[in-house]
C-alpha positions in Angstrom: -20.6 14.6 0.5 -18.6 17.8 1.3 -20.1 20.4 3.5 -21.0 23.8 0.9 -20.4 27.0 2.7 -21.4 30.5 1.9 -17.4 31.3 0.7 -18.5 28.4 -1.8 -20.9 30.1 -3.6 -19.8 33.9 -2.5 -17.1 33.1 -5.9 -19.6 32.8 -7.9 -22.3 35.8 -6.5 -21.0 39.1 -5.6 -21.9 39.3 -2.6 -24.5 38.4 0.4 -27.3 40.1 -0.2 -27.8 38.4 -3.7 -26.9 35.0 -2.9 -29.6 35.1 -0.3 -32.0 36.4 -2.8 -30.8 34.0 -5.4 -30.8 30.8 -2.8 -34.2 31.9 -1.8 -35.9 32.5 -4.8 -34.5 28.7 -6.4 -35.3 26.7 -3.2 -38.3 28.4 -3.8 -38.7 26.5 -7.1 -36.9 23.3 -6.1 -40.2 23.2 -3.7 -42.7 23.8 -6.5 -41.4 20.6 -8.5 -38.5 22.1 -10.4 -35.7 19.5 -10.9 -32.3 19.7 -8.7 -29.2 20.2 -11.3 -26.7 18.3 -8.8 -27.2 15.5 -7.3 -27.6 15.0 -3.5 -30.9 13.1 -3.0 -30.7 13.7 1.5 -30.5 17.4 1.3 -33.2 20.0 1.9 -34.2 22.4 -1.1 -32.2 24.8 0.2 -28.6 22.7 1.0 -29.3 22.1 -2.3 -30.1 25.1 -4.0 -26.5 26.3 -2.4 -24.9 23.2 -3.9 -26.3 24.8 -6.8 -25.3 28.2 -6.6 -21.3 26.5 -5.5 -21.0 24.6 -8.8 -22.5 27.7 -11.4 -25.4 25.6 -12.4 -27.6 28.3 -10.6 -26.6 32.2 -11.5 -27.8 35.2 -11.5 -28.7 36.0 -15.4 -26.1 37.8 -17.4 -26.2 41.8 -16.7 -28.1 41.5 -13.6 -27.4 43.8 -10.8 -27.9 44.0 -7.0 -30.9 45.9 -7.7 -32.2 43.5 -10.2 -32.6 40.6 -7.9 -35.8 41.9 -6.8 -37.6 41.9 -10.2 -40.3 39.0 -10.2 -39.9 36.2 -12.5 -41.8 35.9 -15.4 -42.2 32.2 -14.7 -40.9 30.0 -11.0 -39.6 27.3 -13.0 -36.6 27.2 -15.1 -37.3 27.8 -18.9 -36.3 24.2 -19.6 -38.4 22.9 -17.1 -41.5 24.6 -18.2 -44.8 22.8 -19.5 -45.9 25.5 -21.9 
């Protein structure tokens, strides 16, 4: 499988500061049990989490700015990975 680089997932995040946050907080969830969205079965959470963030499966939510990245999440997991 191709390497993912930061210019990778930089065309799909404005820039640094929030794809760090945004890696962070889903290999954060990847490690609590959410489900990957690609597949790549050898990688850490957060190779994966970038493979993520380079296909636009993982994206910061409609309207968000820099400043929003910060907020906490209501929930760590995905809404359709929930058990509510």
């Amino acid at each position: 499988m191709a390497r993912v680089t930061v210019e990778d997932c930089l065309i799909h995040v404005d820039n640094r500061f929030a794809l760090v946050h945004l890696a962070s907080k889903r290999t954060k969830q990847l490690m609590k049990g959410s489900r990957a969205l690609v597949d790549a079965p050898t990688n850490k959470p957060a190779v994966i989490a970038l493979r993520e963030i380079a296909d636009s499966r993982v994206r910061l939510p409609e309207g968000w700015t820099i400043s929003d990245v910060d907020k906490p999440a209501e929930e760590e997991l995905p809404l359709d990975q929930r058990n509510d």
